[in-house]
N, C-alpha and C positions, 0 to 999 in steps of 0.2 A: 430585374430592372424594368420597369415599366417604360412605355411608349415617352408619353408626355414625362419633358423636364422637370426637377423638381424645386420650385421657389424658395430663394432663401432668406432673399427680404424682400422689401418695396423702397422705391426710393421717387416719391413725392405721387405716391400711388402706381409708380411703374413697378411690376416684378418683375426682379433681376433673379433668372434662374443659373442654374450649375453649367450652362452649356452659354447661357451669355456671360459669366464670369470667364468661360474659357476662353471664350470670342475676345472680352477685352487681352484678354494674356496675351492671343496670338496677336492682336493688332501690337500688342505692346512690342513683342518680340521684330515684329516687321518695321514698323519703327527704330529700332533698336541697331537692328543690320542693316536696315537703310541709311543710319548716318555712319555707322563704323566703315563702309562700303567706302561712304562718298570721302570720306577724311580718308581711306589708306589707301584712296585710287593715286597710281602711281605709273610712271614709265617700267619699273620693272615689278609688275603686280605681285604681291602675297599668292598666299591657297587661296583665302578667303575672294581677293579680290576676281582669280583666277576662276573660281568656283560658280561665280557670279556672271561672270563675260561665257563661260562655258552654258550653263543654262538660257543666258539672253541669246546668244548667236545661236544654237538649236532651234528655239522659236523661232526668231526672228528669218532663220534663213527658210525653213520649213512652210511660215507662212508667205513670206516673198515666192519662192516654188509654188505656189497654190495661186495664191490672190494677187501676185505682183505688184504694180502702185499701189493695191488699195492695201496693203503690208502698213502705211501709213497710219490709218484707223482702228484696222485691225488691232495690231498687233500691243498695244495698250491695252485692251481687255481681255487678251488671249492671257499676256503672262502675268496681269495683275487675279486673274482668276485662280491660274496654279499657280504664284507662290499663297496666296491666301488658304487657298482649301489644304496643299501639301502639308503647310507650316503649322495651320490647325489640328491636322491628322496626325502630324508625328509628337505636336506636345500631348495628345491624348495618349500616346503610347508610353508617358514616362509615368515610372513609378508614383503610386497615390492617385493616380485619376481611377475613380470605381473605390477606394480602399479607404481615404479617409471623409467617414460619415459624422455628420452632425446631428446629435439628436435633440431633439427640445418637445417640451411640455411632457416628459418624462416614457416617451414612447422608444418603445424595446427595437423600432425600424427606424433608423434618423434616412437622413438625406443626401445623398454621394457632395463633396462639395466643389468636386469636378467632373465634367461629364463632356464626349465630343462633343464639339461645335456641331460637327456635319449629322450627330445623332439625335437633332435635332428638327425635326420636319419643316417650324417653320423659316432657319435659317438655308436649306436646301433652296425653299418653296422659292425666297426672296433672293437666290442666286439665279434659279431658274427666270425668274420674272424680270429681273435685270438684264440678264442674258439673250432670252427672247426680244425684248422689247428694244435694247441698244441694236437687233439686226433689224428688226426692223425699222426704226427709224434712221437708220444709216444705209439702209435699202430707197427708203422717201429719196433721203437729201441726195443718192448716189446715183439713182437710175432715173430720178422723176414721181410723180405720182399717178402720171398714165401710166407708166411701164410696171409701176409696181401695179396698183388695179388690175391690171392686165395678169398678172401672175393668178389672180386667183378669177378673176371676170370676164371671159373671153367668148364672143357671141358665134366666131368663127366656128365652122364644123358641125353649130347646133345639131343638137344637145350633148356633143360629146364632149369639147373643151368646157363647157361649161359645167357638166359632173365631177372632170378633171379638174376643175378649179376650185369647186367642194371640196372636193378630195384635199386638197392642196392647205386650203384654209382647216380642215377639221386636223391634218399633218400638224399645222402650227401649233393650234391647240394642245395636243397632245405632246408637245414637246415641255408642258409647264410641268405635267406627268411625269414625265421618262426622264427630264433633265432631274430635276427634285427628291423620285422615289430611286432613280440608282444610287446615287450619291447618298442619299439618306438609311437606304437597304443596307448596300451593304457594311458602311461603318455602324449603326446601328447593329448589325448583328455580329460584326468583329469586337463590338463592346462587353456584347453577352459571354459571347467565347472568351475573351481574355479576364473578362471578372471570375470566370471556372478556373482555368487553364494558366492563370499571367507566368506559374515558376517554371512551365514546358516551354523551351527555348525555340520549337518549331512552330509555335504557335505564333508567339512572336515576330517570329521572322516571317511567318506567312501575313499575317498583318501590318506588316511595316511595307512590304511588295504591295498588299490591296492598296493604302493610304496613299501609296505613291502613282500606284495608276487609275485612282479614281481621279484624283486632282489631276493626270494626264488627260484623263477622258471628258471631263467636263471641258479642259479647256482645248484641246482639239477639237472635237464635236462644236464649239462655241466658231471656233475660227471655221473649221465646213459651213456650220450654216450663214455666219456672215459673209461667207466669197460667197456662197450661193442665193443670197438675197438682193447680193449689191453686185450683179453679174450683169452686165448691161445686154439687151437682147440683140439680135443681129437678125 
């Protein structure tokens, strides 16, 4: 399996690769349960519906314990984060993703015609960059743009808050990094493994447990860093 996705067509000069056809499937899928949800919401809820108020009341109460009022903001990009990357993750786990290849202009290697979303660099990258960038602009609107400045600019203590606030800004940076290559790491290498291994049933299982706490961990680490941006100083 090579790194970079493989292009299947172009449509009005975009390529649409194997990991953004997947991309569209899970959007399709989240749409999908998104309206079955809203039609079978009821006074005495299904599983489904049940399944659903189970995963939202865990965020929700989780990031209320953390961020309290700002739970408000929050907590729309905490859980639209993990069901996106979850529901990405587990359709790459079903049969045919890796196995059914395309080939054309008569070459012996075609082209997987499904492949992870997340095994995909630059759809990580632009989770990442969403991610970053909504703390901190909800950092601006929440504390100011002294108080933000101040987090990274502080002339007090010279020169040591203000190395500290180096420090701080090269921290942001580096989260475009660490958010993108985890998430990208290791379903990318759980792709490798199950294109060898898909008929070992531990293998499996051990990949269905990563998919589930990657998407955990993107979107926890998303909620810490936004109560810690949008923390008002004292």
């Amino acid at each position: 399996m090579n790194i970079a996705p493989s292009t299947l067509f172009t449509v009005a000069g975009f390529p649409v690769t194997n990991t953004v056809l997947t991309t569209l499937i899970a959007d399709a899928v989240i749409i999908s349960l998104a309206i079955a949800v809203s039609k079978a919401v009821s006074l005495r809820p299904g599983r489904l519906q049940n399944a659903f108020e189970a995963v939202i009341d865990y965020f929700y109460g989780a990031i209320e314990d953390i961020a309290k009022e700002r739970v408000a903001f929050i907590y729309p990009w905490v859980i639209s984060f993990f069901i996106f990357i979850v529901i990405s993750n587990f359709i790459a786990l079903l049969p045919g993703f890796g196995s059914i290849v395309l080939h054309s202009g008569g070459t012996e290697h075609g082209s997987a015609l499904f492949r992870a979303a997340a095994s995909d660099l630059n759809l990580t990258l632009a989770l990442a960059v969403i991610s970053v960038i909504a703390s901190h602009y909800y950092s601006i609107k929440h504390t100011g743009i002294k108080s933000y400045l101040g987090k990274f600019i502080s002339f007090k203590m010279f020169p040591v808050m203000l190395f500290v606030g180096g420090l701080e800004f090269i921290s942001e940076l580096v989260k475009f990094i660490s958010f993108s290559f985890r998430l990208f790491g290791n379903i990318f290498a759980g792709d490798i493994v199950l294109e060898k291994m898909y008929y070992l049933f531990p293998f499996l299982a051990l990949e269905t447990l990563v998919a589930l706490i990657q998407a955990l961990v993107f979107a926890m680490l998303t909620m810490a860093f936004m109560s810690i941006l949008t923390e008002k100083s004292h």
